[in-house]
FIPA-333303 format. One record per residue: residue in three letters; residue number from 0; x, z, y of N, C-alpha, C in turn. Coordinates in steps of 0.05 Angstrom, whole numbers. Last residue first. Layout:
residues N
SENU  rest   nr     n_x     n_z     n_y    ca_x    ca_z    ca_y     c_x     c_z     c_y
SENU   ALA  NUM       X       Z       Y       X       Z       Y       X       Z       Y
...
end
This chain:
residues 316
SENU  rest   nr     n_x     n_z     n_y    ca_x    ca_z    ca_y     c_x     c_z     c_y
SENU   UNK  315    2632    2926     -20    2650    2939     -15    2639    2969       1
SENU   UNK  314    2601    2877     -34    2601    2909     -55    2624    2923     -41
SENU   UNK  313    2617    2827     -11    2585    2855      -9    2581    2882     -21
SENU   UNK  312    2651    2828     -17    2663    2834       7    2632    2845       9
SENU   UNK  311    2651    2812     -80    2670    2829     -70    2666    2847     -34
SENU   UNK  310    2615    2763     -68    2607    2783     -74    2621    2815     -74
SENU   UNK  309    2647    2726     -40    2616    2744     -23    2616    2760     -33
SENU   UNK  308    2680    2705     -88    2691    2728     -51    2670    2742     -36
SENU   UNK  307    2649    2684    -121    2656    2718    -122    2674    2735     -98
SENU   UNK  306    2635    2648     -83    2619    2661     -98    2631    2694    -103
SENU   UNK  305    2693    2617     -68    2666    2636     -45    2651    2655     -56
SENU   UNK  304    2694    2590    -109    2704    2611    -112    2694    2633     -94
SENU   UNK  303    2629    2552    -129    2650    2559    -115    2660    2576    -112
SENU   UNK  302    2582    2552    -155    2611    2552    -174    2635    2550    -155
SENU   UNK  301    2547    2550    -132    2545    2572    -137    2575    2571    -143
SENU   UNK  300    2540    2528     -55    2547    2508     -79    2551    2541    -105
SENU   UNK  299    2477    2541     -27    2508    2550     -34    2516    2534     -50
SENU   UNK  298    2424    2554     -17    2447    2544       5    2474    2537      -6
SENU   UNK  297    2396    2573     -57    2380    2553     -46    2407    2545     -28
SENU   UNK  296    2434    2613     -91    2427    2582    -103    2418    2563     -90
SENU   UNK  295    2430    2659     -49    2459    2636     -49    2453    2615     -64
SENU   UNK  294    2385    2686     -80    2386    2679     -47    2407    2649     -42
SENU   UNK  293    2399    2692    -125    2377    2679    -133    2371    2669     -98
SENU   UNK  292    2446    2728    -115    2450    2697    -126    2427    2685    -129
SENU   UNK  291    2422    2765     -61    2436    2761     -94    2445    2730     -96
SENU   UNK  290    2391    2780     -24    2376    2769     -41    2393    2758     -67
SENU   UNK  289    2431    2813      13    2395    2807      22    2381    2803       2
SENU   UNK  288    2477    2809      -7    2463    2838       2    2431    2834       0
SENU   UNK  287    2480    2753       2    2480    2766     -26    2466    2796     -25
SENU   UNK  286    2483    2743      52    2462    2734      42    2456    2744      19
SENU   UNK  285    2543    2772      69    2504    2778      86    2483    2770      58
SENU   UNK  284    2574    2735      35    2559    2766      32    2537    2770      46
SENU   UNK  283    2563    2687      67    2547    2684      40    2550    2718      32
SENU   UNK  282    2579    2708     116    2560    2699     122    2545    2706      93
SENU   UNK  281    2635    2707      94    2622    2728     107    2594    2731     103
SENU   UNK  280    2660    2660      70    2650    2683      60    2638    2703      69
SENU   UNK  279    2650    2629     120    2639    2626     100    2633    2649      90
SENU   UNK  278    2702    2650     140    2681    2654     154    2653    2650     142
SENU   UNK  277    2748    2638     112    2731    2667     105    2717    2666     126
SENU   UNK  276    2721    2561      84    2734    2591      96    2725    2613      91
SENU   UNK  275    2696    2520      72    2699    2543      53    2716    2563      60
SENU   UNK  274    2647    2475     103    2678    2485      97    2680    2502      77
SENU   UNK  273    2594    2508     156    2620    2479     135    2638    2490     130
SENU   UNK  272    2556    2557     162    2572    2544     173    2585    2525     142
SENU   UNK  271    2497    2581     188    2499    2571     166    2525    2553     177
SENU   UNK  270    2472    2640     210    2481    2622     219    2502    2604     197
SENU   UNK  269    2405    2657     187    2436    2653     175    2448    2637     198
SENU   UNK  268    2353    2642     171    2365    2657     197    2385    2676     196
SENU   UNK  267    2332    2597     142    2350    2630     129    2352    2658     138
SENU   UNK  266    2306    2568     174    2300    2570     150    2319    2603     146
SENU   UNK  265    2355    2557     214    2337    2550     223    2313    2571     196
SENU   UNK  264    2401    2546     174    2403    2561     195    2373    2558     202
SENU   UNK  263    2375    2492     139    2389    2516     126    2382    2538     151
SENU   UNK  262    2378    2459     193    2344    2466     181    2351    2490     155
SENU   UNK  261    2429    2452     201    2409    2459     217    2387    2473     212
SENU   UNK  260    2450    2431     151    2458    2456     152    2450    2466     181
SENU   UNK  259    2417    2380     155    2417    2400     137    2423    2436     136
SENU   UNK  258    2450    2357     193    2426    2360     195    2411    2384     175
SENU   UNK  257    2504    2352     174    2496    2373     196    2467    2372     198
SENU   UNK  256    2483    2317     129    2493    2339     131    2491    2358     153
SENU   UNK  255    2462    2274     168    2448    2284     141    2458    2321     128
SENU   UNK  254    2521    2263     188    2493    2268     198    2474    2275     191
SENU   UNK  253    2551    2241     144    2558    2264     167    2531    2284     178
SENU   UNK  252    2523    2203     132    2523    2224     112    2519    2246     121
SENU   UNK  251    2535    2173     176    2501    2174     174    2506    2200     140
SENU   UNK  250    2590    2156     179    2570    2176     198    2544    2185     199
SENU   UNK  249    2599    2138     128    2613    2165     132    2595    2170     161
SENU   UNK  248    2573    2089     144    2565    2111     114    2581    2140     113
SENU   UNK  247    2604    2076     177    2580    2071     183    2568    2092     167
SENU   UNK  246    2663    2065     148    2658    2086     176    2636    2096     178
SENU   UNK  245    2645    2032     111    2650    2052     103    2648    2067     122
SENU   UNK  244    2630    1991     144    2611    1999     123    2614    2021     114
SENU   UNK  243    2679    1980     172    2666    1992     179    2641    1996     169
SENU   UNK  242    2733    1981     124    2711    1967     139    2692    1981     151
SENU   UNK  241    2788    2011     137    2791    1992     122    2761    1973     126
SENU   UNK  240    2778    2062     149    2788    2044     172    2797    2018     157
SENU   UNK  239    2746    2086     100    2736    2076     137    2744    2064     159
SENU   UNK  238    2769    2092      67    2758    2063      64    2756    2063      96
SENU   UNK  237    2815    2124      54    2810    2122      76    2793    2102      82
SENU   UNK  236    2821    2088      -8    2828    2115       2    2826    2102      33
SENU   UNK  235    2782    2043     -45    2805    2051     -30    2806    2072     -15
SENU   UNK  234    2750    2005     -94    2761    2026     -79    2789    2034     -61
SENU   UNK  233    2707    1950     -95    2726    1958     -89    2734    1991     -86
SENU   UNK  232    2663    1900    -134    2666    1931    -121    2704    1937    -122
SENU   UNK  231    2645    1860    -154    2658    1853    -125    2665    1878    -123
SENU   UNK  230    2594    1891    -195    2609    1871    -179    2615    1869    -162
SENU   UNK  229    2578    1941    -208    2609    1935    -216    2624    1911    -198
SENU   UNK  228    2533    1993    -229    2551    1967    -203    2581    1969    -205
SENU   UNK  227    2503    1996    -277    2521    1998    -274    2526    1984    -251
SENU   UNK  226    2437    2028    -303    2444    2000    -290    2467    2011    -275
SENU   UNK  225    2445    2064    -337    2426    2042    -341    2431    2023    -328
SENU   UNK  224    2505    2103    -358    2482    2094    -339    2463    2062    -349
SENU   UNK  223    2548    2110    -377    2527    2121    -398    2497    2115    -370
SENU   UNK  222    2591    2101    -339    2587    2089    -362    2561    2093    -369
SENU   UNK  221    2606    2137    -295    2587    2110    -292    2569    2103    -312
SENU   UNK  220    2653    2156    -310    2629    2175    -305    2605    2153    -304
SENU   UNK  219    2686    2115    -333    2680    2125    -345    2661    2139    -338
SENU   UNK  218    2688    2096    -266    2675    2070    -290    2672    2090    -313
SENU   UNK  217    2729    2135    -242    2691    2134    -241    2676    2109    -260
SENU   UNK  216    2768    2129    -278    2749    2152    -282    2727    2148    -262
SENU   UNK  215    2782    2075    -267    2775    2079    -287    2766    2096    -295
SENU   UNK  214    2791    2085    -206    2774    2073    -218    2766    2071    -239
SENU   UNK  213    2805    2161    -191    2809    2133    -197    2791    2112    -211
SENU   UNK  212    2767    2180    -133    2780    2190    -166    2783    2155    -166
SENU   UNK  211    2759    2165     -89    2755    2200     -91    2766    2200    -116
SENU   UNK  210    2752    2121     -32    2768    2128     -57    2767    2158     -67
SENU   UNK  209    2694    2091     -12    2718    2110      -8    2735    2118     -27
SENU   UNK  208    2680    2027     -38    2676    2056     -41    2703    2077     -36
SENU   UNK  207    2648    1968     -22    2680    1985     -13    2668    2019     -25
SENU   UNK  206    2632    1904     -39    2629    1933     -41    2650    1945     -42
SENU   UNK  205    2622    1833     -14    2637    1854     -30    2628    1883     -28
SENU   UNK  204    2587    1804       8    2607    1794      -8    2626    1813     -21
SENU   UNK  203    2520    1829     -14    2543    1828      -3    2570    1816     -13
SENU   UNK  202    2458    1785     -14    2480    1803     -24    2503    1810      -6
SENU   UNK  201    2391    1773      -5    2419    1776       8    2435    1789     -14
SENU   UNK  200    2346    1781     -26    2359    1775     -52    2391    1768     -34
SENU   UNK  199    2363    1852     -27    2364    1839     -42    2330    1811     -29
SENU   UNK  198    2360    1904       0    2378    1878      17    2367    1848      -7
SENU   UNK  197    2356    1948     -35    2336    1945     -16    2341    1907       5
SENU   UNK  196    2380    1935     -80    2352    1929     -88    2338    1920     -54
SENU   UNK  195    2426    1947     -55    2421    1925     -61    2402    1920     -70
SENU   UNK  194    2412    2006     -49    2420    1989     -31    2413    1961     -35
SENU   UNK  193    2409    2018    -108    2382    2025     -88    2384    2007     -63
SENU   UNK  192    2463    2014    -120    2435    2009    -134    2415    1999    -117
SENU   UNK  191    2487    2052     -81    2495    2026     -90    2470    2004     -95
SENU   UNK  190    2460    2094     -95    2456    2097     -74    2466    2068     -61
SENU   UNK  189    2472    2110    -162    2454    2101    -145    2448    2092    -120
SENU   UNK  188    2537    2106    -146    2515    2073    -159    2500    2089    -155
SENU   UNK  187    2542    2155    -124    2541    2131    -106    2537    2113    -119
SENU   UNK  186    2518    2185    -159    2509    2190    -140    2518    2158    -117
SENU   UNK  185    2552    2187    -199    2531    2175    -209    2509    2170    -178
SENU   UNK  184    2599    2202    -170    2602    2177    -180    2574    2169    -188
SENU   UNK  183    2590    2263    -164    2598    2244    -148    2591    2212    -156
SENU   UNK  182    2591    2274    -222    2566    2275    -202    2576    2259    -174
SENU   UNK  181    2639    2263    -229    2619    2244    -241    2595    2257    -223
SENU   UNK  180    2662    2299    -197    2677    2283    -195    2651    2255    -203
SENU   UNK  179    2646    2350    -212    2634    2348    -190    2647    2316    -188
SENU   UNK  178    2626    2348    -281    2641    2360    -256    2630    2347    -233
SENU   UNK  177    2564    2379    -310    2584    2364    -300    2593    2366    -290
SENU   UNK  176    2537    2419    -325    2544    2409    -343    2563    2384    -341
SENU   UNK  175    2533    2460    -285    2546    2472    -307    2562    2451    -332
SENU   UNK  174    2500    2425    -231    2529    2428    -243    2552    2441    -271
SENU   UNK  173    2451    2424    -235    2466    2407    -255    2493    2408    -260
SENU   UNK  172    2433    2464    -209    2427    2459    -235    2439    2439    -257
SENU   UNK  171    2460    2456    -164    2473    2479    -183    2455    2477    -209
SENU   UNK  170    2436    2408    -141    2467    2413    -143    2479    2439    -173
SENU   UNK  169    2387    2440    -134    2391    2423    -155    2419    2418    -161
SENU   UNK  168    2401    2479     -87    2389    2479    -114    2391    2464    -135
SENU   UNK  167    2424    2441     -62    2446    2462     -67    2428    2479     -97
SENU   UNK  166    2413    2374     -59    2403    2404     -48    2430    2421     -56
SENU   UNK  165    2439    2314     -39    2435    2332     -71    2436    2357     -55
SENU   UNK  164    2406    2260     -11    2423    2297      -6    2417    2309     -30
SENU   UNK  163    2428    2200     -14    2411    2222     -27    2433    2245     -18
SENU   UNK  162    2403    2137      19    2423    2162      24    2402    2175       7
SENU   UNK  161    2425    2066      55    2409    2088      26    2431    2121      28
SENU   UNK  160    2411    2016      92    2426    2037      84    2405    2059      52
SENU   UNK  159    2420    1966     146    2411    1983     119    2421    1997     108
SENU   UNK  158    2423    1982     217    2434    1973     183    2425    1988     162
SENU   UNK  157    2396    2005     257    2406    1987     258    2420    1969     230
SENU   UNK  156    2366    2055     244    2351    2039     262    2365    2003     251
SENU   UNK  155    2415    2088     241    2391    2078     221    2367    2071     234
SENU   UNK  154    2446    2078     286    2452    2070     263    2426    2060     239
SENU   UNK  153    2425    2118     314    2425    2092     328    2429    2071     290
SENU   UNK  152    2436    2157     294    2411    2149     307    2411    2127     303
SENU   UNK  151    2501    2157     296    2477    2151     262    2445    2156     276
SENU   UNK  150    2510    2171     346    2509    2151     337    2503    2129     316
SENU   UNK  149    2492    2221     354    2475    2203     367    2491    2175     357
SENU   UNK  148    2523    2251     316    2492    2251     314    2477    2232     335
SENU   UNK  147    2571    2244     325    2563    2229     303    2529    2236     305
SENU   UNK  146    2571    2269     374    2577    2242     380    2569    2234     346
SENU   UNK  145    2572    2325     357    2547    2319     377    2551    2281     375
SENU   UNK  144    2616    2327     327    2586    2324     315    2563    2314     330
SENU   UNK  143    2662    2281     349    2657    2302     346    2628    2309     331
SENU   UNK  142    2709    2238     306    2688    2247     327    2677    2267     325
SENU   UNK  141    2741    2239     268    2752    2224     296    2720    2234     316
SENU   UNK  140    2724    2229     224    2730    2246     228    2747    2255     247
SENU   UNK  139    2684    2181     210    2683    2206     223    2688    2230     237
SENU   UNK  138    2713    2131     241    2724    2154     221    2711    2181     234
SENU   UNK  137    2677    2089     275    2693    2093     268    2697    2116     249
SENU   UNK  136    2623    2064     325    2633    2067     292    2661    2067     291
SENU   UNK  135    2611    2048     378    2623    2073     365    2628    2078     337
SENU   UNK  134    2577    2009     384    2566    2036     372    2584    2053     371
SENU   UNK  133    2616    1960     380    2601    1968     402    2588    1999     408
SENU   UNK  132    2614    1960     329    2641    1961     345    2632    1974     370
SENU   UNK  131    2567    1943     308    2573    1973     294    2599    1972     318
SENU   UNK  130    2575    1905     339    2556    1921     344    2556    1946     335
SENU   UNK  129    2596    1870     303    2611    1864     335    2589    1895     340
SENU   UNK  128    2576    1868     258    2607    1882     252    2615    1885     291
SENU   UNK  127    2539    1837     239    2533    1862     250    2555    1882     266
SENU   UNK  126    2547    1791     217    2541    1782     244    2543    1819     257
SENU   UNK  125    2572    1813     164    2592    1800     186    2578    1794     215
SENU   UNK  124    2532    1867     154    2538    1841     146    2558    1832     165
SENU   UNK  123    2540    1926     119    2534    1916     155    2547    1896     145
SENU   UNK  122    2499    1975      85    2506    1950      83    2513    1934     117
SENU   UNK  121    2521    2038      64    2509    2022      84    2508    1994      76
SENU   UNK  120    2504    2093      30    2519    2082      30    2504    2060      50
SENU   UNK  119    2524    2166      23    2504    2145      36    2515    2119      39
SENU   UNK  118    2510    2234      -3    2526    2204      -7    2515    2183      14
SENU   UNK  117    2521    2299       6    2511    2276      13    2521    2251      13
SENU   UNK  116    2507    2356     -22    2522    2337     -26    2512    2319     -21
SENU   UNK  115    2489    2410      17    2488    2392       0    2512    2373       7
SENU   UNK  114    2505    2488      41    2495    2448      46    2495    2433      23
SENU   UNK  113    2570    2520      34    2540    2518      44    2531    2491      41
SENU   UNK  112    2614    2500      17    2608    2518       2    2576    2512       5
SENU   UNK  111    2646    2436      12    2623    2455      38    2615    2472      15
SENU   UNK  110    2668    2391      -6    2683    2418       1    2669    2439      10
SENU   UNK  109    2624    2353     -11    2629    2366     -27    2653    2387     -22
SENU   UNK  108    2600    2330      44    2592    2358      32    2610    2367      15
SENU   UNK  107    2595    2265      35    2598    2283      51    2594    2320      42
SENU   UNK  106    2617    2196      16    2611    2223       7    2614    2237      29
SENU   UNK  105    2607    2123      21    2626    2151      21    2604    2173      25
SENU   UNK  104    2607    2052      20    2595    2080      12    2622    2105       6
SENU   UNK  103    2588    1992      38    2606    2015      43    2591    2043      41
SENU   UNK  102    2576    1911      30    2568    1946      24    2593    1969      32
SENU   UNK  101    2593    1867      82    2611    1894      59    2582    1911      56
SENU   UNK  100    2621    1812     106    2589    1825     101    2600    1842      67
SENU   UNK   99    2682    1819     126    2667    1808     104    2642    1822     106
SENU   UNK   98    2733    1838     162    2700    1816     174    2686    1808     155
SENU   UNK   97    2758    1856     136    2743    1878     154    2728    1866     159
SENU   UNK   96    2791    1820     101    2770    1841      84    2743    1847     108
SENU   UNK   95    2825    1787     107    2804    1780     119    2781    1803     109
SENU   UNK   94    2853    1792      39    2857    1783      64    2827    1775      78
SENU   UNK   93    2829    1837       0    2833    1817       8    2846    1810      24
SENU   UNK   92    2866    1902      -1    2839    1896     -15    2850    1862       3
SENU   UNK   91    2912    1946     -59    2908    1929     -36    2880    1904     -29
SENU   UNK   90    2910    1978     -92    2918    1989     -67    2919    1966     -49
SENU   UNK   89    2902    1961    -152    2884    1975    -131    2884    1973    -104
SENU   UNK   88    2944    1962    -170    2938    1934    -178    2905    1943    -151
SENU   UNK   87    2969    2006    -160    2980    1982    -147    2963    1962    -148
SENU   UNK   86    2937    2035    -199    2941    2047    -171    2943    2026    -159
SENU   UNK   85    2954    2018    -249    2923    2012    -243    2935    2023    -207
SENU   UNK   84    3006    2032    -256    2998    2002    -253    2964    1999    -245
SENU   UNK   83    3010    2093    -262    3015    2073    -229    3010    2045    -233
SENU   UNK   82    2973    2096    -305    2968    2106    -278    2981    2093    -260
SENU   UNK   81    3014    2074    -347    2986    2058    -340    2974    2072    -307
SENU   UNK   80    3051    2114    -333    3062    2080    -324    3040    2068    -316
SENU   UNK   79    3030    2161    -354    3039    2153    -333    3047    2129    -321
SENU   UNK   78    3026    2151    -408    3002    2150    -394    3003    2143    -360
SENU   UNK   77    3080    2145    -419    3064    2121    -427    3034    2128    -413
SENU   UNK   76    3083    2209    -415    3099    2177    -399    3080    2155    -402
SENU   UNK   75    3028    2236    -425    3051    2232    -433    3063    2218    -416
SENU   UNK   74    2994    2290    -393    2995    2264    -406    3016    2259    -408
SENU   UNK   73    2991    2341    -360    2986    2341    -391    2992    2311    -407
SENU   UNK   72    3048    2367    -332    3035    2345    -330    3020    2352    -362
SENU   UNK   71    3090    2408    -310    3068    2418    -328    3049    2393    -334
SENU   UNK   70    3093    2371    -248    3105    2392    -261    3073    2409    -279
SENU   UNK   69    3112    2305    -228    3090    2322    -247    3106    2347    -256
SENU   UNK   68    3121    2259    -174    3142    2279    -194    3112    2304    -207
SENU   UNK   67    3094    2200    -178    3101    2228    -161    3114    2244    -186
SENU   UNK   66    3070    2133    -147    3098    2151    -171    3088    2177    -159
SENU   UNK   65    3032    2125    -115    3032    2117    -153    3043    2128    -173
SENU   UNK   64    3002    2163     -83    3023    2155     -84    3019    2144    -118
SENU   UNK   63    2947    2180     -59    2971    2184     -50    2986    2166     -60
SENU   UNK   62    2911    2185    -114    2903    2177     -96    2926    2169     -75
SENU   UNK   61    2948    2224    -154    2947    2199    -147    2932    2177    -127
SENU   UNK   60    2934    2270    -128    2960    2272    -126    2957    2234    -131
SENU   UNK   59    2884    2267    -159    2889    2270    -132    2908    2265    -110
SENU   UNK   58    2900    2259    -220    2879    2250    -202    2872    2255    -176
SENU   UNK   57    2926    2304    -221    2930    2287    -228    2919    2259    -211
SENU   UNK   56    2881    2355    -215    2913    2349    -193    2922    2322    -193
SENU   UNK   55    2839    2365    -226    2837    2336    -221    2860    2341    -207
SENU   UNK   54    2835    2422    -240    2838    2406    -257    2840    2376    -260
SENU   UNK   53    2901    2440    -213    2877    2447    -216    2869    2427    -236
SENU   UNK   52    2946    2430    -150    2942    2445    -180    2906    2453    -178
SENU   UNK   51    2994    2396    -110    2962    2398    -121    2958    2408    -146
SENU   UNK   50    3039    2403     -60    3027    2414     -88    2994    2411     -90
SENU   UNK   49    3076    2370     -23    3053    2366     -28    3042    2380     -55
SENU   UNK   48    3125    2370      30    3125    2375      -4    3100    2380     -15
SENU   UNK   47    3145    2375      71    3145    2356      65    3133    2351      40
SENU   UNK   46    3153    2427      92    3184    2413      83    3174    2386      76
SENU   UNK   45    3104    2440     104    3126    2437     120    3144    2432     116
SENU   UNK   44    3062    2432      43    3082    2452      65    3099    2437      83
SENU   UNK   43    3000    2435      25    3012    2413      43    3042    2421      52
SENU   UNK   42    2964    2441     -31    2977    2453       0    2997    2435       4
SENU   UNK   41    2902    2440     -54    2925    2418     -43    2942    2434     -16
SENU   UNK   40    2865    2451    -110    2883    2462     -92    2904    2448     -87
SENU   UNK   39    2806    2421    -146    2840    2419    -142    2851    2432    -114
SENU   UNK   38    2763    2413    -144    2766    2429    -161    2801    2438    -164
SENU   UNK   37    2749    2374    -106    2751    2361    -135    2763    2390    -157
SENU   UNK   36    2794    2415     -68    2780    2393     -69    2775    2387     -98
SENU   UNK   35    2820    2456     -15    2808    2457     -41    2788    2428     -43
SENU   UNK   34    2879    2465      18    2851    2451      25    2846    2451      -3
SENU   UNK   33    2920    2487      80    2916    2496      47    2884    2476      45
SENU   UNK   32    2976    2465     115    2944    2455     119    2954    2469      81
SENU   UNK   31    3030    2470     137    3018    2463     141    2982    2465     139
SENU   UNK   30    3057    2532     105    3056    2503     105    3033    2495     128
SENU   UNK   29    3087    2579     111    3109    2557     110    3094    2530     108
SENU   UNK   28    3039    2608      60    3059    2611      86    3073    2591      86
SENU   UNK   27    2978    2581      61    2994    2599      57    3014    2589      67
SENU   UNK   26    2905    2581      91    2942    2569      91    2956    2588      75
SENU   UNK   25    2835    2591      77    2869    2599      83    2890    2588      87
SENU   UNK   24    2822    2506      71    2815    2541      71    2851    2559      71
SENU   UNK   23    2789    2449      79    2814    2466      92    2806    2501      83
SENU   UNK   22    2764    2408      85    2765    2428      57    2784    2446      57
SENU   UNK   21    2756    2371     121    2741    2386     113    2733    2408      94
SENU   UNK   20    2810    2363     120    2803    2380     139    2773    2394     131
SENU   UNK   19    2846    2320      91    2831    2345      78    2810    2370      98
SENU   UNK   18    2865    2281     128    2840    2280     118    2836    2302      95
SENU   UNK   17    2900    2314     167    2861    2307     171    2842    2298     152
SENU   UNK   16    2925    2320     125    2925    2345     134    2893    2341     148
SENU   UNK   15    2949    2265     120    2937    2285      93    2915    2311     111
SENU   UNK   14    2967    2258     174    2953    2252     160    2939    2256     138
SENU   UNK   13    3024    2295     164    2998    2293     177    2972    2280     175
SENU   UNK   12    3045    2266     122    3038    2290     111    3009    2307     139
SENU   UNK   11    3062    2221     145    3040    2229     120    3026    2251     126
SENU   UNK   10    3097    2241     172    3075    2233     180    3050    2226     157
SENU   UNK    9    3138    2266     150    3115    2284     166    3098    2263     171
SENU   UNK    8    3133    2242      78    3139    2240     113    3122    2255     131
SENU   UNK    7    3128    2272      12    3115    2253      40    3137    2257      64
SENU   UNK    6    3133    2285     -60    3146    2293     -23    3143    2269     -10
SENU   UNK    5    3084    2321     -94    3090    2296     -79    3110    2301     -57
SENU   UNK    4    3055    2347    -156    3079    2345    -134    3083    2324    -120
SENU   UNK    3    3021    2369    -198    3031    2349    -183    3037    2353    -160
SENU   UNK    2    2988    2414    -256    2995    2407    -229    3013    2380    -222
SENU   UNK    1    2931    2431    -292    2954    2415    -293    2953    2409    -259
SENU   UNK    0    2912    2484    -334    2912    2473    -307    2936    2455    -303
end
């Protein structure tokens, strides 16, 4: 397990803190915000001091910052230098970016024990951009559910778009043999793919993908695909206030999701909750008592640690 270290500004460090929110579980003591991601544990503490351990720490911890202090690091120096020169050469996108007719694609679910993994990506051209403004488009995670559900109404009506919900069933069929990082990645070129098939022979002047691993590890998960998107493509961390393709694709995921974990509840007669808390775990014991792991495959992500907390808190 390799860890990374970062010391931020409280204001960073707030900021970190929303945007892990959806992956927020326990706290431990003295910090801020505890949040599981990509397989990596990110606590946040109150001095300012940022630990990520696991197996994408590296790769998380870099998202953040170019430099950071590595404790137990597995790569060498020389690996390290190439990491902050790709970071930089990254971290900054055009001039005039936000008014460019943009593809924008981001991810929803993958902290969520319960629910699927939802990608979706949008296309809003430069004439569209006064309207998505108009709509309420912004960072998901700035609104509330009731307000992202009437405004991805409206949405897919209004810009093109593509979206796959990876079930929780299939999710777990494939996950043994991949991480969640390339399933991620194969998930938004398709949804890339599919987009531009659907807009085509328009194009966009560019493609924004939320930032979740570095570019050279989603171009490696990419690789072994048939048809690769590559052109004009950008990443960046927080894409959503960077264009609103990205905002747009973070509210119609959003929405896909809670939609999901409606018709889950609805279907189970479970009250089916986000995230990976011990409120989570409760719920997924109920379900294990009832029907085991062959119950938790249709809702559950399986390889989440949740897994053997249900089962602990069912056998008790």
């Amino acid at each position: 397990m390799s860890n990374a270290v970062l010391k931020v500004t409280t204001d960073q460090l707030k900021k970190m803190a929303v945007f892990y929110q959806d992956y927020v579980v326990k706290p431990v003591p003295h910090s801020l915000f505890t949040a599981k991601k990509n397989q990596t544990t990110i606590t946040g503490y109150n001095s300012g001091k940022v630990l990520f351990q696991g197996q994408n720490a590296e790769n998380e911890a870099a998202l953040w910052q170019p430099s950071y202090e590595r404790t137990g690091a597995v790569n060498p120096p020389a690996a390290k230098k190439e990491v902050k020169k790709e970071i930089a050469s990254k971290a900054g996108l055009p001039a005039g970016f936000s008014e460019w007719s943009v593809i924008g694609s981001d991810e929803v679910g993958n902290g969520s024990y319960f629910g699927p993994l939802t990608v979706c990506a949008v296309y809003a051209s430069a004439e569209q951009l006064p309207l998505l403004k108009k709509l309420g488009v912004q960072d998901s995670k700035a609104l509330t559910d009731a307000r992202i559900m009437a405004i991805a109404k409206q949405l897919l009506q209004q810009v093109p778009h593509s979206v796959i919900n990876l079930m929780p069933e299939k999710y777990n069929e494939i996950q043994p043999t991949m991480s969640q990082g390339k399933m991620k990645a194969l998930l938004h070129n398709q949804v890339l793919n599919h987009l531009l098939k659907k807009i085509a022979p328009e194009k966009p002047k560019a493609i924004l993908i939320d930032q979740f691993e570095l570019p050279s590890t989603y171009f490696k998960h990419i690789s072994d695909q048939k048809v690769q998107v590559k052109e004009n493509l950008h990443f960046q961390t927080k894409g959503e206030s960077h264009h609103l393709a990205v905002a747009a694709a973070s509210i119609i995921a959003r929405y896909y999701f809670l939609k999901t974990l409606a018709e889950m509840t609805e279907a189970s007669g479970y009250p089916i909750p986000s995230g990976a808390g011990a409120n989570v775990d409760l719920v997924a014991a109920e379900m294990y008592r009832e029907g085991g792991l062959e119950l938790l495959d249709k809702y559950t992500k399986l390889h989440f640690a949740n897994t053997q907390k249900a089962i602990r808190l069912a056998n008790r």
